[in-house]
SELO-799375 format. One record per residue: x, y, z of N, C-alpha, C in turn; residue number from 1. Coordinates in Angstrom, 3 decimals. Example, Ala and Ser with C-alpha at 12.3 -4.5 7.8 and 13.67 -1.06 7.14 Angstrom:
<nodes>
node n.xx = 13.190&n.yy = -5.690&n.zz = 7.800&ca.xx = 12.300&ca.yy = -4.500&ca.zz = 7.800&c.xx = 13.200&c.yy = -3.300&c.zz = 7.800&dokol = 1
node n.xx = 12.850&n.yy = -2.250&n.zz = 7.080&ca.xx = 13.670&ca.yy = -1.060&ca.zz = 7.140&c.xx = 12.900&c.yy = 0.030&c.zz = 7.870&dokol = 2
</nodes>
This chain:
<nodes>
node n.xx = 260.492&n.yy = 142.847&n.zz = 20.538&ca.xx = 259.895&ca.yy = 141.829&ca.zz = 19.700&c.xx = 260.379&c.yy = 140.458&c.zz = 20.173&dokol = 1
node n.xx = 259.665&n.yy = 139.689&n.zz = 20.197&ca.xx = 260.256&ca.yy = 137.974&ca.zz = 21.073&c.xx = 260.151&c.yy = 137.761&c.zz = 19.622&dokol = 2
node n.xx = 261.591&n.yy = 136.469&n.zz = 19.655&ca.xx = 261.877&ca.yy = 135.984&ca.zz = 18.508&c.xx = 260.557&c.yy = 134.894&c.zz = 17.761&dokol = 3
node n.xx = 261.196&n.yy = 134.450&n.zz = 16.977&ca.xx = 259.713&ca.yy = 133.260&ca.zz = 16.429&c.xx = 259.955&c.yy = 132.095&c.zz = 16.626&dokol = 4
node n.xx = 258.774&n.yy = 131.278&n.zz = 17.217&ca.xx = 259.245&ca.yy = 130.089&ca.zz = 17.843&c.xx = 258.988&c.yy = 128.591&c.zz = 17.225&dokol = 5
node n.xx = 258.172&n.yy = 128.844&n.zz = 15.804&ca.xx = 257.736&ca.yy = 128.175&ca.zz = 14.966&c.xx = 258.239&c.yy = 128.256&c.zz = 13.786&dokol = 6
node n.xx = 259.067&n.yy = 127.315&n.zz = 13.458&ca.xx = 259.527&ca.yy = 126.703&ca.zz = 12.237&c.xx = 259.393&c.yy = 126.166&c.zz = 11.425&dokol = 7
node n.xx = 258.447&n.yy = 125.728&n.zz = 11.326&ca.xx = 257.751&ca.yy = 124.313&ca.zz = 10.528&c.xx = 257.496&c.yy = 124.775&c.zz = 9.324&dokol = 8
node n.xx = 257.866&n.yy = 124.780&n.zz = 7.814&ca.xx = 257.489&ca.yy = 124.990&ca.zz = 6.671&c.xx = 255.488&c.yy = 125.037&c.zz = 6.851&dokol = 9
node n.xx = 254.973&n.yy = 125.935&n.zz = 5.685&ca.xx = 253.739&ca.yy = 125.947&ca.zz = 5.618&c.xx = 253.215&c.yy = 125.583&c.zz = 4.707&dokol = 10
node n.xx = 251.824&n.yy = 125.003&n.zz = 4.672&ca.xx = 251.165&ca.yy = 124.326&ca.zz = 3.297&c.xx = 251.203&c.yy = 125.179&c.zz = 2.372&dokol = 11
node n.xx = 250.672&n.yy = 126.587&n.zz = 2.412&ca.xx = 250.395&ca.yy = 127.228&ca.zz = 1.663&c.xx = 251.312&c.yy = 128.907&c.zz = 2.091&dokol = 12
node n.xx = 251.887&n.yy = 129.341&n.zz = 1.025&ca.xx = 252.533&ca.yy = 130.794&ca.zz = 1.577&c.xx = 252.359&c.yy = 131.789&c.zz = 0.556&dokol = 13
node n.xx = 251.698&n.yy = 132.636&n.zz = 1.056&ca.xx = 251.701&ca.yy = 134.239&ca.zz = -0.167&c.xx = 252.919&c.yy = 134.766&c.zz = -0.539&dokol = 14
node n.xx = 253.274&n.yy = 135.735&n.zz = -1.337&ca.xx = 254.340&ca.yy = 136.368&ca.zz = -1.963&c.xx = 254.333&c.yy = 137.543&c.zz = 0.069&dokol = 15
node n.xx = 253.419&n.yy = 137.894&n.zz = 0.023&ca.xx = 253.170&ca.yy = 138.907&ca.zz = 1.208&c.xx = 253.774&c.yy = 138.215&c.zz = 2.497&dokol = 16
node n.xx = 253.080&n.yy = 137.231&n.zz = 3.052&ca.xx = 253.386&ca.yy = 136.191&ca.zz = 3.847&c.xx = 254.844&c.yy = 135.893&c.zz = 3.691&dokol = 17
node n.xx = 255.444&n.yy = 135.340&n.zz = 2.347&ca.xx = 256.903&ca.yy = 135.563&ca.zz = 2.867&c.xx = 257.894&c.yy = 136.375&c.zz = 2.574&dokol = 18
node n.xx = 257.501&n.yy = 137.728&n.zz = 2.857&ca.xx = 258.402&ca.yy = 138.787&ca.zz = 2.758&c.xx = 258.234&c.yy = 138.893&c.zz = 4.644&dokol = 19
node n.xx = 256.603&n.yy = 138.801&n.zz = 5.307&ca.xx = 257.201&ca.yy = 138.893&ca.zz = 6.388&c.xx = 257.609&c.yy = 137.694&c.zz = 7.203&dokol = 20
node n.xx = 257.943&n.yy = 136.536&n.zz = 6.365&ca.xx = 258.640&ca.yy = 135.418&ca.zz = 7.413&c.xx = 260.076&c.yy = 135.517&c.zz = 7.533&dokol = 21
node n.xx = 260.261&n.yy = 136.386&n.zz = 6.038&ca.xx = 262.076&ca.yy = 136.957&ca.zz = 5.838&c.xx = 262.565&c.yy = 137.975&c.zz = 7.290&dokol = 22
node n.xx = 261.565&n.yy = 138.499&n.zz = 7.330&ca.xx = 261.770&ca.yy = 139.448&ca.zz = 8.184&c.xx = 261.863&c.yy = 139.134&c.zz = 9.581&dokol = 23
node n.xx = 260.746&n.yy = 138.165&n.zz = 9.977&ca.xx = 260.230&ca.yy = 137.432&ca.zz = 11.571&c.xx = 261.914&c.yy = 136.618&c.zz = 11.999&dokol = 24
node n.xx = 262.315&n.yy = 136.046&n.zz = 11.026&ca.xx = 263.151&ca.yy = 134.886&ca.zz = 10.740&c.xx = 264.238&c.yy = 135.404&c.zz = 10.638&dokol = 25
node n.xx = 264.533&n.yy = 136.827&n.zz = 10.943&ca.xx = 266.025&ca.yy = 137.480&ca.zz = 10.219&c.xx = 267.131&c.yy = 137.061&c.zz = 10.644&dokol = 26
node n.xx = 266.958&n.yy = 136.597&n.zz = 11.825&ca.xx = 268.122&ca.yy = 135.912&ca.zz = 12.559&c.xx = 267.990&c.yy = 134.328&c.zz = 12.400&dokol = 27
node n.xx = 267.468&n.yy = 133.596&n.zz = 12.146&ca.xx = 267.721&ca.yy = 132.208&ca.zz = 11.734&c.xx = 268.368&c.yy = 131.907&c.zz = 10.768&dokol = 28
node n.xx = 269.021&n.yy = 131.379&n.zz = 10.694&ca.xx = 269.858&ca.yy = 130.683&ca.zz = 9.346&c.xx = 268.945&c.yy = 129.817&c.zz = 8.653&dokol = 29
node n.xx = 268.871&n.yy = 129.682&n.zz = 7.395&ca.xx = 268.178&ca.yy = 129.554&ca.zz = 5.982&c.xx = 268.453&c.yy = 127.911&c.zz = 6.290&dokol = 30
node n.xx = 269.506&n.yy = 127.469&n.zz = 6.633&ca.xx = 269.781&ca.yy = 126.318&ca.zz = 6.528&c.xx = 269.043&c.yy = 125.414&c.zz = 7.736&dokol = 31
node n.xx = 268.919&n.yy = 125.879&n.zz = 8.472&ca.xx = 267.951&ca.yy = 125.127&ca.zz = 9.637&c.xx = 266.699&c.yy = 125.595&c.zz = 9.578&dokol = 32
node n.xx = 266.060&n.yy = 126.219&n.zz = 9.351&ca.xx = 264.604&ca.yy = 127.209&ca.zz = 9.431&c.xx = 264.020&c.yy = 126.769&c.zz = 8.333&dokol = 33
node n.xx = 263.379&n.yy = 125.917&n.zz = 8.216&ca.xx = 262.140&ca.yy = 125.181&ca.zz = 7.458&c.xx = 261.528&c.yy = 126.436&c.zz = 6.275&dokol = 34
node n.xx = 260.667&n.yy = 126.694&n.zz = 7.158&ca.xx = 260.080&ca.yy = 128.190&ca.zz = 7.005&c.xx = 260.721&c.yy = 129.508&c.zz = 6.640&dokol = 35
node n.xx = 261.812&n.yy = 129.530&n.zz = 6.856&ca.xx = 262.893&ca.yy = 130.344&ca.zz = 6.151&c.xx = 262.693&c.yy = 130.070&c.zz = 4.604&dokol = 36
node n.xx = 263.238&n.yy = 128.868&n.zz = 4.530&ca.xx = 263.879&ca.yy = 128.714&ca.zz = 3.589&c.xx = 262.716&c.yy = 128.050&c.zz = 2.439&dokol = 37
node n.xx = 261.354&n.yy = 127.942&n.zz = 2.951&ca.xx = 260.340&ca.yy = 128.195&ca.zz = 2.107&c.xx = 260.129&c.yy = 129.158&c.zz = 1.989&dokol = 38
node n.xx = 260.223&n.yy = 130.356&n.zz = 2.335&ca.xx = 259.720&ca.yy = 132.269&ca.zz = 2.163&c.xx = 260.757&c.yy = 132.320&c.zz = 0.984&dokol = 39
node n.xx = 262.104&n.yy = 132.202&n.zz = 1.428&ca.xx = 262.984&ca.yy = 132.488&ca.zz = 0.590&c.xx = 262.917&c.yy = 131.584&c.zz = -1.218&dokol = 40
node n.xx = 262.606&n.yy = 130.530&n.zz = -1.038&ca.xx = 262.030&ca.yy = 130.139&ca.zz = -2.175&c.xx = 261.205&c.yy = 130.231&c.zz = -3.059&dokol = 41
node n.xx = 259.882&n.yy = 130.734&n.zz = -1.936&ca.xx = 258.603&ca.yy = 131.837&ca.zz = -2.550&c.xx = 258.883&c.yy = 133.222&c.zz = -3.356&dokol = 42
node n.xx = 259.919&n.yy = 133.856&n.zz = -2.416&ca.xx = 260.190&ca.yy = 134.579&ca.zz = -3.117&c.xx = 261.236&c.yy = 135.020&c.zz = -4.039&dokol = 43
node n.xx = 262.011&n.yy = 133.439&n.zz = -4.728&ca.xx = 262.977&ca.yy = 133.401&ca.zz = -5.640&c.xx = 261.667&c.yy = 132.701&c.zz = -6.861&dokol = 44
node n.xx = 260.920&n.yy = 132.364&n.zz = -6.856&ca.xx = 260.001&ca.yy = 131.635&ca.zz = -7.511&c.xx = 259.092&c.yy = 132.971&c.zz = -8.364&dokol = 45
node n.xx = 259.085&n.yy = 134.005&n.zz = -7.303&ca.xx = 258.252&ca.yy = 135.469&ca.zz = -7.669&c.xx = 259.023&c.yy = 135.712&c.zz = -7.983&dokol = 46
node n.xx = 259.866&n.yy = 136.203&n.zz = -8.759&ca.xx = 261.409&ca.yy = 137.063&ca.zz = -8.834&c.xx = 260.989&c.yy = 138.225&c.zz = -8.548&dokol = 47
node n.xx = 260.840&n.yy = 137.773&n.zz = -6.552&ca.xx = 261.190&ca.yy = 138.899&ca.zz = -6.085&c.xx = 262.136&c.yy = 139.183&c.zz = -5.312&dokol = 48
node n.xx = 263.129&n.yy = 138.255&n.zz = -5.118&ca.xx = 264.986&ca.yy = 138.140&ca.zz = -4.740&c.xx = 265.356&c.yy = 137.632&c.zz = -5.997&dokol = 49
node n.xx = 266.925&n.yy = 137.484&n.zz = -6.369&ca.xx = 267.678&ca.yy = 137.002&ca.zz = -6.983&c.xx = 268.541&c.yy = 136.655&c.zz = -6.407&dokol = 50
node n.xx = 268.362&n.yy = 134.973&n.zz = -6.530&ca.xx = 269.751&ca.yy = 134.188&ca.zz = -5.455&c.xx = 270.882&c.yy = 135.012&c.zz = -5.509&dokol = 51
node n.xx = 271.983&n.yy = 135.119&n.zz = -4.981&ca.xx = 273.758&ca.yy = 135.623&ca.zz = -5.945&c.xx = 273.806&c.yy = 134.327&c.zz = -6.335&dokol = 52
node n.xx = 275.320&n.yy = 134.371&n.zz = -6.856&ca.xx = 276.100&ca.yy = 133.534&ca.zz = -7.481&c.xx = 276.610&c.yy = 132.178&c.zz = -6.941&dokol = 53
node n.xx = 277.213&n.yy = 133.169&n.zz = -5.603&ca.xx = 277.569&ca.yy = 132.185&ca.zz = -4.627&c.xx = 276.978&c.yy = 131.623&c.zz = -3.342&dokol = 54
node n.xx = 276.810&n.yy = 130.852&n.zz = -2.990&ca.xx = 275.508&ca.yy = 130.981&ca.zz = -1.724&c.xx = 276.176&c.yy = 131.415&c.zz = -0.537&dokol = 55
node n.xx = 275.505&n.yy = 132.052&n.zz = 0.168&ca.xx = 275.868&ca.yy = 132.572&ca.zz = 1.764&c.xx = 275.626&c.yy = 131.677&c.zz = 2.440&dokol = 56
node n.xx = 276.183&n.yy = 131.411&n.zz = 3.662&ca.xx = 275.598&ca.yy = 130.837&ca.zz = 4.445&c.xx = 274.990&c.yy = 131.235&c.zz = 5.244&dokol = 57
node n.xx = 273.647&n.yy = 130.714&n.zz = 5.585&ca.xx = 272.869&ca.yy = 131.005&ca.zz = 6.750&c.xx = 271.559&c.yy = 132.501&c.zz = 6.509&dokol = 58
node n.xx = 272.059&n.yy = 132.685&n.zz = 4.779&ca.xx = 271.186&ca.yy = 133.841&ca.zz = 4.457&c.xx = 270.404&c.yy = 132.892&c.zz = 3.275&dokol = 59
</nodes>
């Protein structure tokens, strides 16, 4: 699998769409990855993650 080479947050993102940008993205850190860290918001917004307590870094 070649990694993903596009980062750029998206206008619009499905609940579907970012379960697989979590996945595309598994190795980027949350903190630099645009697009990460909009999936991951998408899907704290769906409660379909639950932040923890404490934040990780880079997850």
């Amino acid at each position: 699998m070649l990694p993903p080479t596009d980062h750029a947050p998206l206008a619009v993102m499905s609940i579907e769409l970012a379960h697989w940008i979590m996945q595309w993205h598994i190795d980027c850190p949350v903190t630099i990855c645009a697009v990460k860290r909009q999936a991951k918001a998408r899907l704290i917004q769906a409660h379909r993650i639950v932040p923890a307590d404490q934040p990780h870094f880079g997850m």
